[in-house]
Every structure is written in structure tokens, then in C-alpha cells.
FISE-48736 format. One line per 3 residues: their letters; for each residue y, x, z of C-alpha. Coordinates in steps of 0.05 Angstrom, whole numbers, always signed. Each point is the difference from the previous one (the first is absolute). Last residue first. Example, Ala and Ser with C-alpha at 12.3 -4.5 7.8 and 13.67 -1.06 7.14 Angstrom:
<sites>
SA	-21/+273/+143; -69/-27/+13
</sites>
This chain:
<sites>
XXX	-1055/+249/+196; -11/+58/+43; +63/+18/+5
XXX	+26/-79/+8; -59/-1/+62; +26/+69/+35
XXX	+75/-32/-10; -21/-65/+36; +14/-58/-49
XXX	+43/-63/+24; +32/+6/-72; +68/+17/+15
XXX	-36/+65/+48; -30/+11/-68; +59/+36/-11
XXX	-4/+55/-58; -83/-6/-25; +13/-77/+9
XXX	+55/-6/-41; -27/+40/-56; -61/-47/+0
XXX	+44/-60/-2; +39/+30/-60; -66/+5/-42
XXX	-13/-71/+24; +75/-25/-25; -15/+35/-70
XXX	-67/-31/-9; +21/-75/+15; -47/-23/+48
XXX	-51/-69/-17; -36/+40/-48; +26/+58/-25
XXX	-5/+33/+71; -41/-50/+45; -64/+50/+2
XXX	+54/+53/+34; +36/-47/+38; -71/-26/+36
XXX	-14/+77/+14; +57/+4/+40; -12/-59/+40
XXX	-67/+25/+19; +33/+69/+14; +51/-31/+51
XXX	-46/-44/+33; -6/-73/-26; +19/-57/+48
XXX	-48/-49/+10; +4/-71/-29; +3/-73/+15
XXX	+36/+5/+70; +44/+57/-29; +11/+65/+10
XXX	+38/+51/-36; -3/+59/-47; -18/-48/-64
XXX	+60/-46/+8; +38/+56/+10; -24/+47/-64
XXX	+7/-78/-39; +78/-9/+20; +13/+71/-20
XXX	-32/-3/-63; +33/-70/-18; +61/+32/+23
XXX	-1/+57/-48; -29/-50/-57; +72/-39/+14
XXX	+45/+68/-1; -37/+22/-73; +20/-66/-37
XXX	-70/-30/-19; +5/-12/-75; -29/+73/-8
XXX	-63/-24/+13; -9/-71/+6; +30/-63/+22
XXX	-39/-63/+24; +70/-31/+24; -22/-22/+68
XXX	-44/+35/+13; -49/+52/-17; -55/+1/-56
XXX	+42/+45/-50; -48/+67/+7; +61/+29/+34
XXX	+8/-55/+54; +61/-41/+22; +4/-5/+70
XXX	+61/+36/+11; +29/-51/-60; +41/-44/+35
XXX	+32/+40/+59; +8/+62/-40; +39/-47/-57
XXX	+42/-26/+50; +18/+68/+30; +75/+9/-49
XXX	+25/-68/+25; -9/+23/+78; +74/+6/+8
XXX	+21/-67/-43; -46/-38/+55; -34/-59/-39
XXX	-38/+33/-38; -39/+18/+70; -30/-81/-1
XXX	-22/-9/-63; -29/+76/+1; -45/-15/+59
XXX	-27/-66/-26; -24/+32/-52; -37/+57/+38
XXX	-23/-58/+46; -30/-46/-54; -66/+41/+9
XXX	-12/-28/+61; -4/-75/-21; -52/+24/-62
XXX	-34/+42/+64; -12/-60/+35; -28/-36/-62
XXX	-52/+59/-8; -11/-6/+70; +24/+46/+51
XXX	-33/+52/+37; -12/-13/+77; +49/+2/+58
XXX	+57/-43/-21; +67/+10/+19; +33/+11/-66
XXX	-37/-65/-26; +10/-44/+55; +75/+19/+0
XXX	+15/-29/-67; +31/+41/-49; +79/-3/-8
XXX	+11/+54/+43; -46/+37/-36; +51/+21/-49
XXX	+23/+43/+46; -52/+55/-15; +35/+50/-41
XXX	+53/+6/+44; -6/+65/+28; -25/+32/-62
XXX	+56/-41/-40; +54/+30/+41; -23/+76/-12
XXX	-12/-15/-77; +67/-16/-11; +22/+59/+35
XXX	-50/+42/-35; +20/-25/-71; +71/+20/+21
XXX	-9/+57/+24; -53/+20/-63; -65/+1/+7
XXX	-41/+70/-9; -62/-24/+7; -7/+42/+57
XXX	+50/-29/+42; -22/-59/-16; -70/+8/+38
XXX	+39/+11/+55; +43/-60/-12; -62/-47/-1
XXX	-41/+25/+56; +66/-10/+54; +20/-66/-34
XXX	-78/-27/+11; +3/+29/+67; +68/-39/+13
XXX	-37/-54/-29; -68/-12/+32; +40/+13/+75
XXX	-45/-55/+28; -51/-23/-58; -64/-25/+53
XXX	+56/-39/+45; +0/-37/-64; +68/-58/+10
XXX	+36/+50/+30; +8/+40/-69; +27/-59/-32
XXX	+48/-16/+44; +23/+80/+11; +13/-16/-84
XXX	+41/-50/+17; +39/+39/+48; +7/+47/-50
XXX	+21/-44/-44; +54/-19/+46; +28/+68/+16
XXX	+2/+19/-67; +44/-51/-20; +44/+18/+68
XXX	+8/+62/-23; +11/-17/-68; +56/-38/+23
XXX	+23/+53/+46; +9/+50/-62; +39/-58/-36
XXX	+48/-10/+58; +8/+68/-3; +3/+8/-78
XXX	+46/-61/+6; +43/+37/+54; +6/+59/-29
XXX	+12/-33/-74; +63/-42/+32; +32/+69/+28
XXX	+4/+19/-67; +17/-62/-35; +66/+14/+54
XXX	+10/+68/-12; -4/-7/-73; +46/-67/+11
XXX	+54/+50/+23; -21/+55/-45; +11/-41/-62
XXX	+62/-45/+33; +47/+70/+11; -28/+29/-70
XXX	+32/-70/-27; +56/+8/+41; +12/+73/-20
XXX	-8/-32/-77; +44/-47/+1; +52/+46/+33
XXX	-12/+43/-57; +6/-53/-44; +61/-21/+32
XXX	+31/+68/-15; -22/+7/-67; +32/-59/-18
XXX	+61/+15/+35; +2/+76/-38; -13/-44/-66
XXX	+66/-30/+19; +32/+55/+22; -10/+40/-56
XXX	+16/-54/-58; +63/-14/+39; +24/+75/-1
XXX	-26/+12/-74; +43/-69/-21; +58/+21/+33
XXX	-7/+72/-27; -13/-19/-66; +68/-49/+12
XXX	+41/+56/+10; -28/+40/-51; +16/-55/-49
XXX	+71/-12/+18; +1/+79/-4; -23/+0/-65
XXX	+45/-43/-27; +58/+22/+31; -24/+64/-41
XXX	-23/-30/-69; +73/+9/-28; +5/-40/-59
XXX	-4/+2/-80; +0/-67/-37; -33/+3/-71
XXX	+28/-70/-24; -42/-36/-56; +13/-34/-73
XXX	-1/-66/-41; -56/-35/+38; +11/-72/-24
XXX	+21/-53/+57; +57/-46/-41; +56/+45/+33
XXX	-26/+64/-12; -55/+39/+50; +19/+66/+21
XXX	-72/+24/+25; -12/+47/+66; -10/+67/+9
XXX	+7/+37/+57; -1/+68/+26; -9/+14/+70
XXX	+17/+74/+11; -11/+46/+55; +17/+78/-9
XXX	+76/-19/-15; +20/-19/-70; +60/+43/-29
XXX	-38/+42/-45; -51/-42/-12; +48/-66/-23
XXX	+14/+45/-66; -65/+18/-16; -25/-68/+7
XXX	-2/-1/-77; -44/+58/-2; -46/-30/+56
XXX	-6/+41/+56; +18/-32/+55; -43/-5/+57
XXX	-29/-64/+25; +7/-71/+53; -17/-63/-33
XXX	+26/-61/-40; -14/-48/-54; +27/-67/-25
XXX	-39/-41/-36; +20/-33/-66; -58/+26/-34
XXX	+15/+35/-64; +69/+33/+28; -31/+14/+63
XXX	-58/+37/-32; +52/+41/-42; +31/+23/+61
XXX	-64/+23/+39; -23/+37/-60; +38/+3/-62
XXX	+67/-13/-40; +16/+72/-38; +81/+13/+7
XXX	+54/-28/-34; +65/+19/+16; +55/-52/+0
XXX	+21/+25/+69; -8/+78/+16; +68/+15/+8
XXX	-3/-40/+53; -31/+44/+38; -14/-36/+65
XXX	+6/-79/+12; -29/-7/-71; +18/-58/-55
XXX	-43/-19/-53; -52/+52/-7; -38/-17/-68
XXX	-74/-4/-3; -1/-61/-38; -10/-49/+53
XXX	+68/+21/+25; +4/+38/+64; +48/-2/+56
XXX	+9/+61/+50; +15/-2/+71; +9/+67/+47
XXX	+20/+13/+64; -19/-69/+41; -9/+17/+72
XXX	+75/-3/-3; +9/-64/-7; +73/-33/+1
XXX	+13/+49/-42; -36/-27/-62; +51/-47/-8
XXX	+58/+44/-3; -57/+37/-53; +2/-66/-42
XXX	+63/-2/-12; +7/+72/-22; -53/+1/-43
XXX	+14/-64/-38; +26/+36/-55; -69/+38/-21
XXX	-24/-71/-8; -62/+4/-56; -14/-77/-16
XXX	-69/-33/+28; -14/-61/-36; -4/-72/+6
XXX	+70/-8/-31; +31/+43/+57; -37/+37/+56
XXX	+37/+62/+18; +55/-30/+52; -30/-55/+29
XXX	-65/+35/+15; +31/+56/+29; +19/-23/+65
XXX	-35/-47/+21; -60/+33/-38; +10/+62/+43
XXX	-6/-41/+67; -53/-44/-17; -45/+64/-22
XXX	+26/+39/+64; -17/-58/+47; -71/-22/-38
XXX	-27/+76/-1; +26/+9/+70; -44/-50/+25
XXX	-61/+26/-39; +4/+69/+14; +1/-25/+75
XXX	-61/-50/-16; -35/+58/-24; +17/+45/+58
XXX	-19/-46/+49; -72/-19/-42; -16/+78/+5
XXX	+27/+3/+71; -58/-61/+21; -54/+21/-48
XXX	+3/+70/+39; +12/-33/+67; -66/-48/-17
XXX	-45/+57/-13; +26/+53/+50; -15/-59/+50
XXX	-59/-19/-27; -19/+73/+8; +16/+1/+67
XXX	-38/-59/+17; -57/+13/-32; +4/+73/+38
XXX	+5/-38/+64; -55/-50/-8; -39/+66/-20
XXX	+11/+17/+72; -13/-61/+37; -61/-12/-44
XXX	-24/+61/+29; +18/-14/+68; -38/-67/-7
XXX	-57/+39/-34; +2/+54/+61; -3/-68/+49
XXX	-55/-30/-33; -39/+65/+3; +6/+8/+78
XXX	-15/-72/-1; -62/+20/-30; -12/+57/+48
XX	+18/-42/+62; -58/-48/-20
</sites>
């Protein structure tokens, strides 16, 4: 538990931190989109104030008879005009032609014609009025280069004649400094707000995700602290599960005075023969359960027929047999002894296939169940009852040895025998008698 919320909080970190970056570079995004639409929309702006402003003044002056007339005697009217801007320090008015009509510098150069291309021939065929921000270099900027500061918005726009027909455009030359710092000013603005507001953000996801951290190890503490006490209250559970299927199985025990202590021997025999079958820890804790329970099916067998002194009947023995079955119904109901229900059910299976109460054979015996069986049948064989003797050691040795392959699984008997060489103490077996065996 603590290392996968260890790894829930490094991914909320992590997301955290490329939250961060995403946010950043949205942030560089947007600002860039932001200053580049500013600047437009300046351009723009002044585009529509100087174009209204020079065809206010020129337009009445040059346009006559829809067409554009060369004015090189208007100059000095129209620079009075041009005074009242002084962002403005050059105009010139072209004909469609090519021909400069009137020029705010040079005049000398009016009723030239010079080559009509590029952004001033587009405006001309359009309608549309252009501007941007360049370097002159043009030869028929030549003029407005020498006295043109390092920024310059040039626009042109179309000189339209009174009924609407494109008859020639204005080449407006301004200072693009105020223009740039109106634009700086606002970059900054917009930079500033852009930064704090995706600093904000950041900030309450950070704070979102403290709390979140806050709430993980909180209720991790708390799911925690739950799981203790289940797995306690579990643990006592099977306890007391155990506890009362044990006692049932003390029932059934009490019922034979003859079988006293039958199981715990039968769970002693069985688990050291496992231990040299080579069962695994869980296989042997399985198996050590259904040893000692193997026989609580016969709770549910009459007491007449436990109890009785002589050999049963054939119809007796039917009843008896149901035991094994009987004994698995009722452990499958405890989730901790799950894994010994098959021991409990088949220990009296037989390897020739004529045990009970599945008739299984060979290898269809699981290995823990034909342990118990030979467990079960070494005790019932070393003990005294009212309708038999109890074999010695050696006579009960030699009847596993003619059982092997017949009702005894080979494998378990060959483990039996190993067993008794190392501790036949388990098996009731004098040390002298195993050594001799």
C-alpha cells in the first residue's frame, strides 16, 4: 500500500511539473499570437488615419474629371496641411500609369513615371489598402531613404474618383517610432497579464495538488488503520472458525473412546511423511488441517454405528462411507480450510480405483489426500479396537509394503518408509524396531 501511493504521489508531482511547462508554453503561445495580432491591428489603425488624412487633403486637389492630374502647384498648400502631422514626412500620389502626380519630397521628381509593381501595383488592382513596417530601398524611395528614420510604416492606400473607380494610390511615408512604442507598451501589458495569470493558474494547481497529496495520505492513513483491524478481526474470525470445528471434531472423537487422539496422530503421520514428498508450504498447510479433520464427517453418522463393537454390515459400511463426503460439505464452508477439502474427501480414495467416494485412481488422487489416507490406515492398523487387534510395528509394515500399487499410492509409501528410517518416534515405532524394519 504505501509504495503505490508512494507512486501516486511521484505521478501527481509529475503531472504537477509538466502542468507547469504546458502552462508556460501556452503562455509563450498565446502572448506571441497576442503582440503579433497588437501590432497588426496598430498597422492597421494608422493605416485608416493616415490614408483618410492624405485623401482629405489631396483628394480634392488632384482628382479632377475622374482622373488623377499632376499638381506640382499645390505643394505648398498641401505641405501647411501636412504640418499638422509630423509623423507624416513624405506623401506621394501615383497615377495608374506609373506617373508620380504630386510628391511631398522632391518635387522635381513629379510627372515622372516610374515602373508600377509590387505592393503598389496590388493596391491599384485591388482596391485594398496596404501597410507594413520595412527598409527602403526601392529606387524610387530613394529620395524618402535618406531622410526616413530607421522605422518606417509605409502605406499605400487607393485614390478612388468620384463615381468609385480606382484611378490611382497614395505612398504615405511615416515615422514607425510612436508606433512602436505604443506597441511595446502594450507587449509589455499583455506579457505582464499573460504571466500572472498563468502564474494564478499554476498557483491554484499547486494548491490543488498539496490538498490532494494532503487527502491521499490522510485517507492512506486512515484505509490503513482500517486493513489492521479487518485483518485482526479477520485473524480472530478464523480463530474462532477453527475453534468450532475443532470442537466438532473433539465430538466426534468422544463419541469412540477406542479413536481418542486418532487425529492429532493422523496429522502427526501425515506431515512427516510430507516432508519427504517434498510438499510445498502451502500444500502442507492445507494438508495439516485436513489430517486433523479428516474425520468430521462422522458427525453426521449415527452413533450406533461409530460405537459399535463388532464389524459393520455391508449396509452399515454404505452409511459409513458417506463420512468423507460429509466431511468436505461441512469444512467448505470455512474460507480457511478451502484448500483441505479435497484431503478430507478423497483420503480414502484407493490407487487401484476401488476407494470412496469418488472411485478415483492413480494419479487422479491429489498427493495430500493419499498422504492422509496412509496416515489414517498406519493408525487404524497400530491400534486397538474391540473388533480387531492392533498390529505390531513390523506387521503393520509389511501390510504397506503388499498395499503399495494397490490400495497405497507408490510415491506416498516410498515417502512413508523414509519417514520412518528419520523419526519413527511420529510413527509410535521404537528406533531398534524402525532399524530393523
Amino acid at each position: 500500500m504505501t509504495q503505490r501511493v508512494t507512486r501516486s504521489l511521484t505521478l501527481l508531482w509529475a503531472l504537477v511539473a509538466v502542468t507547469a511547462i504546458v502552462l508556460a508554453a501556452g503562455g509563450v503561445m498565446l502572448g506571441s499570437i497576442m503582440t503579433r495580432a497588437l501590432k497588426r491591428q496598430a498597422i492597421d489603425d494608422a493605416k485608416v488615419s493616415l490614408s483618410q488624412y492624405a485623401s482629405g487633403v489631396l483628394s480634392p486637389r488632384l482628382v479632377e474629371d475622374s482622373s488623377v492630374q499632376v499638381g506640382r502647384e499645390i505643394s505648398g498648400v498641401v505641405e501647411r496641411n501636412l504640418a499638422d502631422r509630423p509623423d507624416i514626412f513624405s506623401i506621394k500620389v501615383w497615377r495608374r500609369d506609373g506617373v508620380l502626380a504630386w510628391a511631398s519630397l522632391a518635387p522635381n521628381r513629379i510627372g515622372r513615371k516610374f515602373a508600377i509593381d509590387g505592393d503598389l501595383e496590388a493596391v491599384i488592382e485591388s482596391g485594398e489598402a496596404e501597410a507594413h513596417l520595412e527598409e527602403l530601398g526601392e529606387a524610387e524611395d530613394e529620395i524618402e531613404a535618406k531622410v526616413a528614420s530607421e522605422d518606417v510604416l509605409e502605406i499605400y492606400a487607393p485614390l478612388f474618383a468620384s463615381n468609385g473607380k480606382v484611378v490611382g494610390a497614395y505612398e504615405i511615408y511615416a515615422d514607425a517610432a510612436p508606433l512602436d512604442e505604443a506597441i511595446s507598451a502594450r507587449k509589455n501589458e499583455i506579457w505582464i497579464a499573460i504571466a500572472l495569470v498563468f502564474l494564478l493558474l499554476w498557483v491554484l494547481l499547486l494548491a490543488l495538488a498539496r490538498s490532494a497529496s494532503s487527502t491521499l495520505r490522510r485517507q492512506t492513513a486512515v484505509l490503513r488503520e482500517r486493513s489492521v483491524a479487518l485483518s485482526e478481526s479477520y485473524r480472530r474470525l478464523e480463530e474462532s472458525s477453527l475453534e468450532a470445528i475443532e470442537s466438532l471434531n473433539a465430538t466426534v472423537e468422544a463419541k469412540d473412546p477406542y479413536t481418542a487422539g486418532h487425529s492429532a496422530r493422523v496429522q502427526r503421520i501425515a506431515l512427516s511423511i510430507a516432508e519427504e514428498a517434498g510438499l510445498t508450504v502451502k500444500e502442507l498447510d492445507a494438508l495439516r488441517f485436513g489430517a486433523l479433520f479428516h474425520d468430521i464427517g462422522k458427525i453426521a453418522i449415527p452413533d450406533v454405528l461409530l460405537t459399535k463393537p463388532a464389524r459393520l454390515t455391508a449396509d452399515e459400511y454404505e452409511l459409513m462411507k458417506r463420512h468423507s463426503a460429509e466431511g468436505a460439505r461441512i469444512v467448505a464452508k470455512f474460507g480457511r480450510l478451502r484448500e483441505s477439502v479435497p484431503i478430507i474427501r478423497h483420503h480414502h480414495e484407493r490407487f487401484d480405483g476401488r476407494g470412496y467416494p469418488d472411485g478415483l485412481a492413480g494419479d487422479e488422487i491429489p498427493l495430500s489426500a493419499a498422504i492422509a489416507g496412509l496416515a489414517d490406515a498406519w493408525d487404524a492398523m497400530t491400534i486397538e479396537r474391540p473388533y480387531q487387534r492392533a498390529l505390531s510395528p513390523d506387521e503393520a509394515l509389511d501390510e504397506v509394503r503388499k498395499c503399495r500399487g494397490t490400495q497405497f499410492v507408490p510415491v506416498v509409501v516410498d515417502a512413508f518408509f523414509e519417514a520412518v528410517q528419520k523419526r519413527p518416534s511420529d510413527f509410535g515405532i521404537a528406533e531398534t524396531q524402525a532399524l530393523a524394519g
